[in-house]
C-alpha positions in Angstrom: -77.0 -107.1 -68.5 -78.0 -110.6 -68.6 -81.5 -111.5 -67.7 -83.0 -114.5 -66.4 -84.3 -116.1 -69.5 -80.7 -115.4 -71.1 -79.6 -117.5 -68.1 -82.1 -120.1 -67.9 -81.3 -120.5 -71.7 -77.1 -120.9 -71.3 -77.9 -123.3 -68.6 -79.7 -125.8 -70.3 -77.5 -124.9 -73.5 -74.0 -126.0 -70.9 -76.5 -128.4 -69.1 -74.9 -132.1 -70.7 -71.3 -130.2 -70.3 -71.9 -129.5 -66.7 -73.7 -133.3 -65.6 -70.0 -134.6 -68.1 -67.8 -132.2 -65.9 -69.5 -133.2 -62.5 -69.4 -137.2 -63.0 -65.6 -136.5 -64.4 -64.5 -135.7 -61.0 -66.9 -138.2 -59.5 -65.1 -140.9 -61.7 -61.6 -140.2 -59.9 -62.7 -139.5 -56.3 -59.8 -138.3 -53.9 -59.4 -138.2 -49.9 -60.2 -134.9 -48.2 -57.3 -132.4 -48.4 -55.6 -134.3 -50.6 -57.5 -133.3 -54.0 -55.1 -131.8 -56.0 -56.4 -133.7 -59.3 -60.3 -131.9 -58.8 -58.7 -128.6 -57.9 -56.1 -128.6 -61.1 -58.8 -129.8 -63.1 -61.1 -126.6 -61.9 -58.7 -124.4 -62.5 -58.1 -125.9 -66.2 -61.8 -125.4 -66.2 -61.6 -121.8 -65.2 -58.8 -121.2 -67.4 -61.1 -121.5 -70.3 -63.8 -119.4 -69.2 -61.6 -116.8 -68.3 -62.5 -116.8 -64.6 -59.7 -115.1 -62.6 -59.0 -117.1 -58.8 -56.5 -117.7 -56.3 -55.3 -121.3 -54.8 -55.0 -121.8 -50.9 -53.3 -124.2 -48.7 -53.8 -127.1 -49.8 -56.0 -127.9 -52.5 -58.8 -124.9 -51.9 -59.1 -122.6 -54.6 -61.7 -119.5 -54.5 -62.7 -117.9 -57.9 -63.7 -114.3 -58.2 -66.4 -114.0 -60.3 -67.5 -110.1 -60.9 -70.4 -108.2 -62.7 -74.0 -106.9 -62.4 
């Protein structure tokens, strides 16, 4: 079970990843509905973490996250 300071620690461990990822898709902005970059690059992102999820009409896409 993770606890909160095993949590606070990954997130500032992932913190310069996470700002990099964030202005990544803030680099390449897209119209509404019509972001099919930003979702395929989440999904690539998800991919790697192993992070099962679903797309939807048009560009949505829902992860399922599970766990305690």
């Amino acid at each position: 079970m993770l606890t909160n300071e095993l949590i606070t620690n990954t997130i500032f461990k992932e913190e310069a990843a996470m700002i990099d990822f964030r202005r990544e898709l803030h680099q390449y902005p897209e119209l509404s509905m019509e972001e099919f970059e930003t979702t395929t690059r989440i999904a690539r992102e998800l991919d790697k973490l192993d992070v099962s999820y679903r797309l939807t009409e048009q560009t949505g896409i829902i992860a399922e996250i599970s766990g305690g």
